[in-house]
N, CA, C and O of each residue as an XYZ file, in Angstrom:
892
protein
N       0.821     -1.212      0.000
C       0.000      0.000      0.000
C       0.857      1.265      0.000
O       0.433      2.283     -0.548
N       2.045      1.232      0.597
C       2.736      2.593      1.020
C       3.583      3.265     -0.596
O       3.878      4.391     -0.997
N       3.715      1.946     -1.106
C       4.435      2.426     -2.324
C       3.548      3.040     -3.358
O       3.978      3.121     -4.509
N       2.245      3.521     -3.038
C       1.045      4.368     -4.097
C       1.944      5.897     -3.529
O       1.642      6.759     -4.355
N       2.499      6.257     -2.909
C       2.577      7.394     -2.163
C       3.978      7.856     -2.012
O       4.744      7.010     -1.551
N       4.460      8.976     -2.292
C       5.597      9.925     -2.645
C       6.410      9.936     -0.958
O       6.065     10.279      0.173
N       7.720      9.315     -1.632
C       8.528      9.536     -0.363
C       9.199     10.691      0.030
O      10.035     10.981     -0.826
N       9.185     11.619      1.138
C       9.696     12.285      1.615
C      10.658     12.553      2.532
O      10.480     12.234      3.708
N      11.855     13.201      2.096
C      12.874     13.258      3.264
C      12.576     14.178      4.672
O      11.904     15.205      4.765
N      13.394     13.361      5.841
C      13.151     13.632      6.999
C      14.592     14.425      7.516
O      15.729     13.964      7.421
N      14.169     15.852      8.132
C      15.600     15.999      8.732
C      15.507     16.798     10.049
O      14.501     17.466     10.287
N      16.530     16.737     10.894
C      16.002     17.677     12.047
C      17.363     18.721     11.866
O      18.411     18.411     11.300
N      17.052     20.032     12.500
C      17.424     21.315     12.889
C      17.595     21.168     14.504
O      17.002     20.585     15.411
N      18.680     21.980     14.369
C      19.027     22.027     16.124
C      19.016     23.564     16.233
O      19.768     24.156     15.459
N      18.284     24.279     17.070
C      18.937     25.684     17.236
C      19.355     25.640     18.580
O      18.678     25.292     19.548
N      20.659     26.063     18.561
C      21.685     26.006     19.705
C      21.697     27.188     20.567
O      22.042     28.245     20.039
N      21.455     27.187     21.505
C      21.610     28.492     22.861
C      22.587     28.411     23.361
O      22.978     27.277     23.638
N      23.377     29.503     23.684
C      24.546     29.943     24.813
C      24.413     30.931     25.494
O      23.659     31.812     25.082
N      25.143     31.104     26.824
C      25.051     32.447     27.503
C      26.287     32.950     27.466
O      27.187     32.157     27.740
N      26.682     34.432     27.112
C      28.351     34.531     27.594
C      27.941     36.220     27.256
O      27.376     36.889     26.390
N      28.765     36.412     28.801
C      28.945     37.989     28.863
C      27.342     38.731     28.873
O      26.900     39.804     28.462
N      27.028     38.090     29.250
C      24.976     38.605     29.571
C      24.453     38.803     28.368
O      23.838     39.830     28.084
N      24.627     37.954     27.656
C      24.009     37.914     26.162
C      23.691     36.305     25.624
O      24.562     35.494     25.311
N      22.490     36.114     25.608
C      21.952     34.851     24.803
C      22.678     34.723     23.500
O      22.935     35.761     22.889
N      22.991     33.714     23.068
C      23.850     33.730     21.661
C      23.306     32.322     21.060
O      22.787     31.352     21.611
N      23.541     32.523     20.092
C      22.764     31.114     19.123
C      24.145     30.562     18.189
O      24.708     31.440     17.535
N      24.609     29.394     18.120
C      25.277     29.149     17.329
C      24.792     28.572     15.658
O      23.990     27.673     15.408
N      25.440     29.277     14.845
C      25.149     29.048     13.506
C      26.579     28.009     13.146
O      27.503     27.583     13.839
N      26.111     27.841     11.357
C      27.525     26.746     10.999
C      26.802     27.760      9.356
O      25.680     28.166      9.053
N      28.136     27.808      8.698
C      28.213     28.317      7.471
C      28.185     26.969      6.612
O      28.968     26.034      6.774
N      27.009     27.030      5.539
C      26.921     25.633      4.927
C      28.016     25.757      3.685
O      28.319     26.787      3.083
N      28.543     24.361      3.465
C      29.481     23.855      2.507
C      29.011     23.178      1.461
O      29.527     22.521      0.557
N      27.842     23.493      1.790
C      27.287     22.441     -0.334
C      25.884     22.972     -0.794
O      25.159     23.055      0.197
N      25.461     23.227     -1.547
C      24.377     23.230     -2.427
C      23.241     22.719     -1.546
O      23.196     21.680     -0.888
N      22.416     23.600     -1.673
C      21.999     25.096     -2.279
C      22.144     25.855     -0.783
O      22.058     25.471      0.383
N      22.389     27.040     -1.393
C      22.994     27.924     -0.476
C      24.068     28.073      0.175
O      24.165     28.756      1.195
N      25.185     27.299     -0.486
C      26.578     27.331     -0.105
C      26.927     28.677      0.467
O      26.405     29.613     -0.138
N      27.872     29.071      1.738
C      28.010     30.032      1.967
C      27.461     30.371      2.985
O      28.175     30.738      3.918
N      26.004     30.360      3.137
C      25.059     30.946      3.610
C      24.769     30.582      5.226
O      24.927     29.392      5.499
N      24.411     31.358      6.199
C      24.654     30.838      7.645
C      23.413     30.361      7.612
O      22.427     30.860      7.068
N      23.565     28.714      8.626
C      22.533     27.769      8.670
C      22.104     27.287     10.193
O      23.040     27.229     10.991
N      21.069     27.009     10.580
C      21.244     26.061     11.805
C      22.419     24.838     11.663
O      23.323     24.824     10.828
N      22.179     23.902     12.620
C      22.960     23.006     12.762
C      22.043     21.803     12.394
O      21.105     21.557     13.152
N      22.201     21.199     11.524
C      21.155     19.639     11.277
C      21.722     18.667      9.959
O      22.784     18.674      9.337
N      20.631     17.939      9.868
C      21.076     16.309      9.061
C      19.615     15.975      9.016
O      18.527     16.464      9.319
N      20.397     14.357      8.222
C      18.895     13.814      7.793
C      19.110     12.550      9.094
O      20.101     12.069      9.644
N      17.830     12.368      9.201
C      17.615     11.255      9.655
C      17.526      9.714      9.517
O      16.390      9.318      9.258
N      18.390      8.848      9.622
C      19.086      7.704      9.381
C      17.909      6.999      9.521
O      16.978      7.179     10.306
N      18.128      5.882      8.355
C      16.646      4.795      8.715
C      16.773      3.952      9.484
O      15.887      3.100      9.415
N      17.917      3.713     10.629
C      17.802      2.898     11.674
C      17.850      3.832     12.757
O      18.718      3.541     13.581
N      17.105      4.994     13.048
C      17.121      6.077     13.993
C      15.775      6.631     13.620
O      15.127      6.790     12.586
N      15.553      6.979     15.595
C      14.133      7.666     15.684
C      14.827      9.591     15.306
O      16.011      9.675     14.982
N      14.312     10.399     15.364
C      14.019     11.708     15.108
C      14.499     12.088     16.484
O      15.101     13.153     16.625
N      14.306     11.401     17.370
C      14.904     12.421     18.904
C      16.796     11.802     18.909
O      17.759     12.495     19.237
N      16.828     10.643     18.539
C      18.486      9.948     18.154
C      19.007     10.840     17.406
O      19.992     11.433     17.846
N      18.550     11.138     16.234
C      19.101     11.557     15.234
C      19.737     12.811     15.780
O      20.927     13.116     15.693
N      18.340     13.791     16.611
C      18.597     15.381     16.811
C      20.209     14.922     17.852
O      21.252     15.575     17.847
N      20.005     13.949     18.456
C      21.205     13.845     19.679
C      22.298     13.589     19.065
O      23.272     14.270     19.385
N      22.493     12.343     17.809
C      24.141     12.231     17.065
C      24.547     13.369     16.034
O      25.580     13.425     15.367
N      23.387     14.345     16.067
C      23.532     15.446     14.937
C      24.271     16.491     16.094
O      25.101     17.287     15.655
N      24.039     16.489     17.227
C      24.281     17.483     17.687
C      25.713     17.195     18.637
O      26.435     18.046     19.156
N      25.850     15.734     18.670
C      27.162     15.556     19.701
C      28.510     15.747     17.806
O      29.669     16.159     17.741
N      27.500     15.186     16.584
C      28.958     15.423     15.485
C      29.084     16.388     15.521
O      30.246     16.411     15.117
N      28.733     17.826     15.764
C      29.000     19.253     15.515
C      28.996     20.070     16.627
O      28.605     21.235     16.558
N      29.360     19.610     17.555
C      29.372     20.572     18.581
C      30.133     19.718     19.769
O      30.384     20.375     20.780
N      30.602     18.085     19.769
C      31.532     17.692     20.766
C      30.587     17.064     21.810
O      30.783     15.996     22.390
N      29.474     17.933     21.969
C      28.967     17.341     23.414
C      27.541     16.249     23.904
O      26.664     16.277     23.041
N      27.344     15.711     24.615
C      26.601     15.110     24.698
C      25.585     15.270     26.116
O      25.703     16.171     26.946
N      24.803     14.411     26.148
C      23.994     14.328     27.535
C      23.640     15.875     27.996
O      23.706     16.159     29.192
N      23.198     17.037     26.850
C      22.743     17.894     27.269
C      21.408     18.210     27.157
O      20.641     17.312     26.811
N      20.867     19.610     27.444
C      19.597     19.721     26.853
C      18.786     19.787     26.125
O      18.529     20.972     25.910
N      17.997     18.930     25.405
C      17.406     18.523     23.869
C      16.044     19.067     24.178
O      15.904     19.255     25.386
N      15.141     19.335     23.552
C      14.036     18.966     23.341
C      13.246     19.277     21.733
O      13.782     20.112     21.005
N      12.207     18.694     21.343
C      11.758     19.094     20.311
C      10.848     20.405     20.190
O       9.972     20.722     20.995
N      11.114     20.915     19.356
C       9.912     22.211     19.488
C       8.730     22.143     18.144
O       7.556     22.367     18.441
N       8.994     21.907     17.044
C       8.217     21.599     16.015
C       8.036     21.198     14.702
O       8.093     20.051     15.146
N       7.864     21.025     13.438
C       7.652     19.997     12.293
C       7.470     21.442     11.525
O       6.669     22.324     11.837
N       8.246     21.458     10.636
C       8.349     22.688      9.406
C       8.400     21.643      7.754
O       9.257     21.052      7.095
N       7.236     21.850      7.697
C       6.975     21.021      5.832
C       6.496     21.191      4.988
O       6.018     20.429      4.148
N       6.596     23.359      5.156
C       5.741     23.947      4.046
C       7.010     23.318      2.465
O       8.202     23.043      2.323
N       5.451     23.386      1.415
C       6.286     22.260      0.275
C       7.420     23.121     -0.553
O       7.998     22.472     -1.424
N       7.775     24.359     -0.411
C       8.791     25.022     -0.786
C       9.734     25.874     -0.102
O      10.327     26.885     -0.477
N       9.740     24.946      1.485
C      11.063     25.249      1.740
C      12.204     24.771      2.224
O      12.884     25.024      3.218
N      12.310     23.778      1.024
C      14.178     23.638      0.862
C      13.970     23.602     -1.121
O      13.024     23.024     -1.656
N      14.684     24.082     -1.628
C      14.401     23.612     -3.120
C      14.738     22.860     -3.795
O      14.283     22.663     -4.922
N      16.018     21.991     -3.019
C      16.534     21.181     -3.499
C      15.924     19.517     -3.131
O      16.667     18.535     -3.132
N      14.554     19.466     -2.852
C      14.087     18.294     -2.451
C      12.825     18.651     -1.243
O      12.926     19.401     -0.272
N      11.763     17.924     -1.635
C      10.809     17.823     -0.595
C      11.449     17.225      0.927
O      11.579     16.007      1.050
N      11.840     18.164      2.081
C      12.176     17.567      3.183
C      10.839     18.434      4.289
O       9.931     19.252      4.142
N      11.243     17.904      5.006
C       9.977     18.202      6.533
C      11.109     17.581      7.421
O      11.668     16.484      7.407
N      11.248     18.828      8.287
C      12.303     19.151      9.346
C      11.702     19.363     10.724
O      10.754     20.057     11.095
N      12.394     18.695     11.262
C      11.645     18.428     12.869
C      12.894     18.979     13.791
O      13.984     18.491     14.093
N      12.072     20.522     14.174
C      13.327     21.556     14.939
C      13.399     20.719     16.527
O      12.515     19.983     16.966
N      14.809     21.098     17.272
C      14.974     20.952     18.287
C      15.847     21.804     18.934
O      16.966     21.944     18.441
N      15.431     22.658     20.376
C      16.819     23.086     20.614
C      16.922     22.558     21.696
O      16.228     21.753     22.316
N      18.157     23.240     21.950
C      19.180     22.767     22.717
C      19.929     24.257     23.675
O      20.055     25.476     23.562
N      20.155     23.500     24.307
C      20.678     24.395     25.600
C      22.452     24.221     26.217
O      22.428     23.289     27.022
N      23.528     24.643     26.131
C      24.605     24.431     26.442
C      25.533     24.928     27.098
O      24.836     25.602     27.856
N      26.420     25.104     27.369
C      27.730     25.736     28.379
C      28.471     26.406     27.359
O      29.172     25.485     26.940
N      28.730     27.282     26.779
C      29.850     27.867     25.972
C      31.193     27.492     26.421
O      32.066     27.175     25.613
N      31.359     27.516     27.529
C      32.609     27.442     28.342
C      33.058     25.712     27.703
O      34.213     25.289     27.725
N      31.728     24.832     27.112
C      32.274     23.378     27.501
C      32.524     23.282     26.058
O      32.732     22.103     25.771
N      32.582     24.002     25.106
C      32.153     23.811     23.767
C      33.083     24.787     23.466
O      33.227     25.962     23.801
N      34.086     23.492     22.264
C      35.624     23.701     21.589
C      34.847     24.279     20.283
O      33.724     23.880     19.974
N      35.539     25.228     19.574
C      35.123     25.625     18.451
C      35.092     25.002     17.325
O      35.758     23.977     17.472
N      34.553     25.086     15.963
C      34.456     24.082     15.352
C      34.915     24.753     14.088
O      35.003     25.957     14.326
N      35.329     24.415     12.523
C      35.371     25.136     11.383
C      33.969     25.438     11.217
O      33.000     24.742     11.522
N      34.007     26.469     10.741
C      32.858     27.291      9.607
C      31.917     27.446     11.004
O      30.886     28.082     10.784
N      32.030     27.120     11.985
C      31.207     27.373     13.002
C      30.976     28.809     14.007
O      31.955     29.197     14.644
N      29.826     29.477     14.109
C      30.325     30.472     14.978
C      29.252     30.814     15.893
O      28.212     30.209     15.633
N      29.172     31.814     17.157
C      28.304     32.269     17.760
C      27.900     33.800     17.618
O      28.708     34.698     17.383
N      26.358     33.990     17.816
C      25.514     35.407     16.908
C      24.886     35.885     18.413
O      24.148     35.130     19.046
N      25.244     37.142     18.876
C      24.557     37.383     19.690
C      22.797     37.330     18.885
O      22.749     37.063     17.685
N      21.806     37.533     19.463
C      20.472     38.080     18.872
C      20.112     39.265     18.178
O      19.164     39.390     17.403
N      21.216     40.410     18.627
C      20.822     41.243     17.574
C      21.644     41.505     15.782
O      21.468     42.180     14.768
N      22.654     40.368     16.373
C      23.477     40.086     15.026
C      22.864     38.752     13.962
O      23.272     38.260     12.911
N      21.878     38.537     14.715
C      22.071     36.552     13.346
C      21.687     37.240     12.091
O      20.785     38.077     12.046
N      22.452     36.835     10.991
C      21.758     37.276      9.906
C      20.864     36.718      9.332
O      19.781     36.502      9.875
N      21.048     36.493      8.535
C      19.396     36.393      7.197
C      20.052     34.352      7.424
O      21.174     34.050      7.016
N      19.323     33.509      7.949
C      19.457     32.108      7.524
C      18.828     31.276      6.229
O      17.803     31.546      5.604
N      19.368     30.641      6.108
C      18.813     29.730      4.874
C      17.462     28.976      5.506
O      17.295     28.612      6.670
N      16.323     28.825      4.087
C      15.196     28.301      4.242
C      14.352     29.020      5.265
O      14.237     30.244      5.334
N      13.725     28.063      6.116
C      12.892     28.687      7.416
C      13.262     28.753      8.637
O      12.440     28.603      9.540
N      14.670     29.008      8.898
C      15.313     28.679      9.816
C      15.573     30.136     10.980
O      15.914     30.057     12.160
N      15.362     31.047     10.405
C      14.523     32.528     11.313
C      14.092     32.001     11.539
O      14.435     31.376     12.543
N      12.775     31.642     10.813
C      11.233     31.622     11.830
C      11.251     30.534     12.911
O      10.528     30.664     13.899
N      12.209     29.251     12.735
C      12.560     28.201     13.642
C      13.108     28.805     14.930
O      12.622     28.511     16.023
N      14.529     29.991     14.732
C      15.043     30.710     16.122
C      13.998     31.126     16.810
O      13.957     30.823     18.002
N      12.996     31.855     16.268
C      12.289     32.875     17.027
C      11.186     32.358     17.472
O      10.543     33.124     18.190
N      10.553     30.903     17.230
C      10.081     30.257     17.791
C      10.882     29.354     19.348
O      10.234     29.173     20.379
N      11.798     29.073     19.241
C      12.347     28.371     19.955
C      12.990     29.642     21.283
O      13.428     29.330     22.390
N      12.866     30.978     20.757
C      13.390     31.600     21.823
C      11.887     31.821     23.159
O      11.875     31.839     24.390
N      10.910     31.942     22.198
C       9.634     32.171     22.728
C       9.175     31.057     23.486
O       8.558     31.202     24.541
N       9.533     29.634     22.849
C       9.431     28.283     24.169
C      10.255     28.430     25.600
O       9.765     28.258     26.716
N      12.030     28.899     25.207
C      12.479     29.085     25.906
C      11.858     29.963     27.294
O      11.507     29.535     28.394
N      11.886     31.379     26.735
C      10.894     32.299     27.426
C       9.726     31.885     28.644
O       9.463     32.173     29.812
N       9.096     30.785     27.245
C       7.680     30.396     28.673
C       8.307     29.244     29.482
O       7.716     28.989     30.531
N       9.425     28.477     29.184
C       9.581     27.263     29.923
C      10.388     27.435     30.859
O      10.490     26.502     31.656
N      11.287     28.756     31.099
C      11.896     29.233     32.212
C      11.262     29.621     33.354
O      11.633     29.856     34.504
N      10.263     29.632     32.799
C       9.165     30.533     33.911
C       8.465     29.117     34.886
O       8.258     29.262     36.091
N       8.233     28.111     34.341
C       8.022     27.158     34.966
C       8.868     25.692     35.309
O       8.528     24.756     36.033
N      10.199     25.904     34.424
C      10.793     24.841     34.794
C      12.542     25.384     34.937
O      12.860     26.422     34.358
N      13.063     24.995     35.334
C      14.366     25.739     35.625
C      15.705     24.895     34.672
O      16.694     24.220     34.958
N      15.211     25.273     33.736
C      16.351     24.497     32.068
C      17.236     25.568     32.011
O      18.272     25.284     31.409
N      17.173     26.715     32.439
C      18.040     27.502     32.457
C      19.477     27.933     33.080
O      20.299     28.839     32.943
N      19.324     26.941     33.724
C      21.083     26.425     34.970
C      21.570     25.825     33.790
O      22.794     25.887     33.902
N      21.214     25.127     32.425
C      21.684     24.532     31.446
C      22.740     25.253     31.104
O      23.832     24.704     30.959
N      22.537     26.889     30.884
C      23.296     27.458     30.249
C      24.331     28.325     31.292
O      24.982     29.256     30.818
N      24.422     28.055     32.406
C      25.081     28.638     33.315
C      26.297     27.945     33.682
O      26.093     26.773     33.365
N      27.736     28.071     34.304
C      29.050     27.673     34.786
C      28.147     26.766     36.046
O      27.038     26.960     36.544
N      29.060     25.851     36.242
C      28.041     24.601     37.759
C      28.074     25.485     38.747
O      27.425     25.198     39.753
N      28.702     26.559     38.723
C      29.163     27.258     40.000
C      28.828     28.878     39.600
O      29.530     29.116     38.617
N      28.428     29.492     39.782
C      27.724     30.798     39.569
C      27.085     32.098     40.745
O      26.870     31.797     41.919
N      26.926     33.029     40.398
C      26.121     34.137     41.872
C      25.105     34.022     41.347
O      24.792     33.393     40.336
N      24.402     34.779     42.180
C      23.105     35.336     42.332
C      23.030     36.550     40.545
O      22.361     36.526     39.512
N      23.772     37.135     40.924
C      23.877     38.101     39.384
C      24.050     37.331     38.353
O      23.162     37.413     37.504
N      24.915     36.598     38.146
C      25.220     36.265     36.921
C      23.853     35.242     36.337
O      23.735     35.033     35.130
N      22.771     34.597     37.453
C      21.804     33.856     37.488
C      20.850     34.963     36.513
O      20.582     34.917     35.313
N      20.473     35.957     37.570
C      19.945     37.169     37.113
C      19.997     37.345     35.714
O      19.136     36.891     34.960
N      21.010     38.009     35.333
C      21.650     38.476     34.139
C      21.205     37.187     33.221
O      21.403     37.460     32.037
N      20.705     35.966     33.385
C      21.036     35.279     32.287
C      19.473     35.377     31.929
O      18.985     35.415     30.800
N      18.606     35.418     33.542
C      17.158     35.811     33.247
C      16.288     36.965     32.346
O      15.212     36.997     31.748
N      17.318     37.810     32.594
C      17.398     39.352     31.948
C      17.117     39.390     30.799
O      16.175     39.885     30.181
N      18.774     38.335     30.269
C      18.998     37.886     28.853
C      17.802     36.949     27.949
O      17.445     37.241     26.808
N      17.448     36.136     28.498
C      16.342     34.935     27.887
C      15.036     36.202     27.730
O      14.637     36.594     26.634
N      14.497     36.719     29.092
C      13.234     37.311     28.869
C      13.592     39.100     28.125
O      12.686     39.933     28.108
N      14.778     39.375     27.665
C      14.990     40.982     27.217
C      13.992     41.873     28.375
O      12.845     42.148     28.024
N      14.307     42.152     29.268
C      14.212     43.023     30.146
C      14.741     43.338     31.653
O      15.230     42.441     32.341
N      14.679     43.962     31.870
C      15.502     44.101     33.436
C      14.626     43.858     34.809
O      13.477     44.301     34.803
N      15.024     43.287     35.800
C      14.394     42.266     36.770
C      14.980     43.044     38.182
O      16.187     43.278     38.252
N      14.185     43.381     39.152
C      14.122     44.213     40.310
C      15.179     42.748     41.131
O      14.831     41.586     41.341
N      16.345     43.354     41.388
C      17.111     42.471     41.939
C      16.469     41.847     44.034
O      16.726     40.813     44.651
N      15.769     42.885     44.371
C      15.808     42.105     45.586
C      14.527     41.387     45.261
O      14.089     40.476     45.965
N      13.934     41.834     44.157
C      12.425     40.718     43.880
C      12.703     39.313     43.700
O      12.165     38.297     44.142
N      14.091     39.607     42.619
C      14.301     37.922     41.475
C      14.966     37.378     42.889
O      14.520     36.285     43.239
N      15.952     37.959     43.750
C      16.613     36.791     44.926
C      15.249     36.581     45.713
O      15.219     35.525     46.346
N      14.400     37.177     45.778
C      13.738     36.539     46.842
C      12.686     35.200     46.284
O      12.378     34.139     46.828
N      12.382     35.696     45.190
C      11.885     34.833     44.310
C      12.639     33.895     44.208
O      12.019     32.856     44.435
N      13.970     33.672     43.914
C      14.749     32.417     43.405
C      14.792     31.542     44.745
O      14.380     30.385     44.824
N      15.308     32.218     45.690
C      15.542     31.589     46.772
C      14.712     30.892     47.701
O      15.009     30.070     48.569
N      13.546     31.406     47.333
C      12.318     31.086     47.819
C      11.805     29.143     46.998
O      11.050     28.219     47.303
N      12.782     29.458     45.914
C      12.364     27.631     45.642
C      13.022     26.720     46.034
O      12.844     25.511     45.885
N      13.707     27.196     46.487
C      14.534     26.231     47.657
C      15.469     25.050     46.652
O      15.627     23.889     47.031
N      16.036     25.583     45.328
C      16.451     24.932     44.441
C      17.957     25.032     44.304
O      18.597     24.262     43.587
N      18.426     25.874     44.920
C      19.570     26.173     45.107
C      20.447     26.016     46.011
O      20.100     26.175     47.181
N      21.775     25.673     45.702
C      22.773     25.310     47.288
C      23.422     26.578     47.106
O      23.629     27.057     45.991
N      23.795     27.212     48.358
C      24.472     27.990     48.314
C      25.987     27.848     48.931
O      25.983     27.539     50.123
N      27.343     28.024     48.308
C      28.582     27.312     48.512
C      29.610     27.812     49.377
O      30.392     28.479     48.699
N      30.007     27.770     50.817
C      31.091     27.997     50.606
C      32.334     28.516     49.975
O      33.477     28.366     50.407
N      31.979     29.121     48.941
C      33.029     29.646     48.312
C      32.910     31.404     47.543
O      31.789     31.659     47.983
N      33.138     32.145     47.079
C      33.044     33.283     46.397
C      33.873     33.829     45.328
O      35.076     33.567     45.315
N      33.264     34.675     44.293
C      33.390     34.997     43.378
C      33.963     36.297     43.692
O      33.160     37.120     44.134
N      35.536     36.776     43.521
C      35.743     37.359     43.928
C      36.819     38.533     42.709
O      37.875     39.088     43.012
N      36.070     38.605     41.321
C      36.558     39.214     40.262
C      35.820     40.333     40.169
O      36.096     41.055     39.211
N      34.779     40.760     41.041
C      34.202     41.549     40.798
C      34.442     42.998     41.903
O      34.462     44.211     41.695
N      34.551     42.410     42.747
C      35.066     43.038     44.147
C      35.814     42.294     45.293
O      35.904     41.067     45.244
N      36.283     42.912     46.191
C      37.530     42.805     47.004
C      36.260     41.595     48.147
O      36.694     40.528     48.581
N      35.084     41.960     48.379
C      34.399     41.239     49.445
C      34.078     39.701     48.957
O      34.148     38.681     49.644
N      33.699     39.831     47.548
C      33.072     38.894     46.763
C      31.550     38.565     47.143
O      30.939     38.847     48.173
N      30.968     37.629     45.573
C      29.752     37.371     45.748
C      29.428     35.533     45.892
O      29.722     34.636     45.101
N      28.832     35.482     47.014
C      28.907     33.595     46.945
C      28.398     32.969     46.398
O      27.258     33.328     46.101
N      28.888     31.616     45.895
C      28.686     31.048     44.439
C      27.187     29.768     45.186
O      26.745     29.311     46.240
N      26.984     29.750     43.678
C      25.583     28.780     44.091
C      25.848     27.190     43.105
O      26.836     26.945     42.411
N      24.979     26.544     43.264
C      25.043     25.457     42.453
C      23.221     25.246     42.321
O      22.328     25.925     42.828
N      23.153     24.219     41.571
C      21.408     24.042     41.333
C      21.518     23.083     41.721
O      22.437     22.326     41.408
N      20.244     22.714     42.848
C      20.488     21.373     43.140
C      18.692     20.539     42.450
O      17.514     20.748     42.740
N      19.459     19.505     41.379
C      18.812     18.774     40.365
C      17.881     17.716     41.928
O      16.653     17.777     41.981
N      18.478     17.070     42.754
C      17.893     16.426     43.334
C      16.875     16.958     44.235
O      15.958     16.181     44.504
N      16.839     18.444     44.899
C      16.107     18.681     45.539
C      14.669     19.258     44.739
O      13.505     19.286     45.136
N      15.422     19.796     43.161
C      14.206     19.817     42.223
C      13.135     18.831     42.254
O      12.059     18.833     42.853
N      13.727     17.911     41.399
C      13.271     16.436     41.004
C      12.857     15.790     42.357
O      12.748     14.616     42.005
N      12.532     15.817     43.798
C      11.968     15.706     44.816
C      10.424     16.150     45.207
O       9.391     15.694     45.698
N      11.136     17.672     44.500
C       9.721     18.834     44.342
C       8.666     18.511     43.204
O       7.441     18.566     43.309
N       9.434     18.154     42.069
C       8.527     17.595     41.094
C       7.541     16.005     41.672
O       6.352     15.774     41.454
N       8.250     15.387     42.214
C       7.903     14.603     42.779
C       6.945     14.595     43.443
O       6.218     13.620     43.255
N       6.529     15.512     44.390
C       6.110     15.523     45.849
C       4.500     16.239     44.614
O       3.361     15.867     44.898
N       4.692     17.035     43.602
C       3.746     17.531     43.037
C       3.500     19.247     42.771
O       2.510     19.724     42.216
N       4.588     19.967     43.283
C       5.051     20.894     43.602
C       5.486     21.708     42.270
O       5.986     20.962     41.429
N       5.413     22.983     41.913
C       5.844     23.581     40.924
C       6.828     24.531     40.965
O       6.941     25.430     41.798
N       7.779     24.211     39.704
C       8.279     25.783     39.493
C       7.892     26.885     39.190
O       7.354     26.781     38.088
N       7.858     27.805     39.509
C       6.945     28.652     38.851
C       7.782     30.456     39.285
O       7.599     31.033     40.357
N       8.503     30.904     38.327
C       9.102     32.105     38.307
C       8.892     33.330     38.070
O       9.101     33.799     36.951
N       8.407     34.111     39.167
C       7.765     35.617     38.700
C       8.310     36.795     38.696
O       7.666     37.773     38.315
């Protein structure tokens, strides 16, 4: 029965997040072949016929970027019929969330703050600016955002990354009381002390006391 019916290629898109220097940054890769040689691209592939679509987004993203066991998720299915021209494909976006600090540079590879990405190939704007807007609402209720932070971090630099994801500025004794108030955080023994002579003390996220809270039935929820 299946062979009455036109086969179509499958591929996924990764759009990549970083934080560095209080600026969200997206990594692009300059493509090397037809069509649109040249031209700055997300990061993606096709999908292998002995691989599901969430595999694929994960070996697409540990060949071009080194790393693994980070933050994936899918965001959505792009299969309007003219956009790639070189072949009917339907692309299944995913981003991803990472450490800049952990991530070696790559050829033709680079990072765009947000007000720099230029013009991408196909539909791959409209893919960023969707995926920044998931980001946006899913910070607010789930805390994926230590993803993109050093394991060890302040209170500001936490801030600042909140700042960065939602573009606006955040009443600092509101966001600590707010943060601290989820009881998600360890606070360390130790301090950050590049900024001033007293220093600011470093935090860590603690995944287990989260995942307890999720447990128990309890929400994140960030205002």
């Amino acid at each position: 029965m299946y062979k009455q019916f036109d086969k179509n290629y499958v591929a996924v898109d990764c759009i990549i997040f970083g934080f560095h220097e209080g600026r969200i940054k997206l990594l692009l890769i300059k493509r090397d072949f037809e069509p649109h040689r040249g031209a700055w691209s997300l990061m993606g592939g096709f999908v292998g016929r002995d691989e599901s679509v969430d595999k694929a987004a994960s070996r697409i993203l540990e060949e071009l970027t080194g790393l693994k066991d980070i933050f994936l998720e899918q965001l959505y299915a792009y299969g309007d019929l003219d956009r790639d021209a070189a072949a009917r494909v339907i692309s299944i976006a995913y981003y991803a969330l990472i450490n800049i600090d952990h991530y070696e540079e790559k050829p033709g590879a680079k990072w765009f703050a947000f007000d720099e990405i230029p013009t991408l190939v196909f539909d791959h704007n409209i893919m960023v600016q969707k995926a920044l807007r998931r980001l946006k609402r899913k910070t607010i209720i789930q805390p994926i955002g230590f993803e993109l932070l050093p394991e060890k971090f302040t209170l500001t630099q936490l801030q600042s990354l909140y700042e960065a994801i939602h573009q606006q500025s955040l009443d600092k004794r509101n966001f600590r009381k707010n943060i601290l108030s989820m009881h998600v955080l360890e606070r360390l023994n130790e301090k950050d002390k590049n900024n001033s002579k007293r220093g600011a003390f470093l935090y860590k996220f603690d995944k287990e006391k989260y995942d307890a809270m999720v447990e128990k039935g309890n929400s994140f929820e960030f205002k």
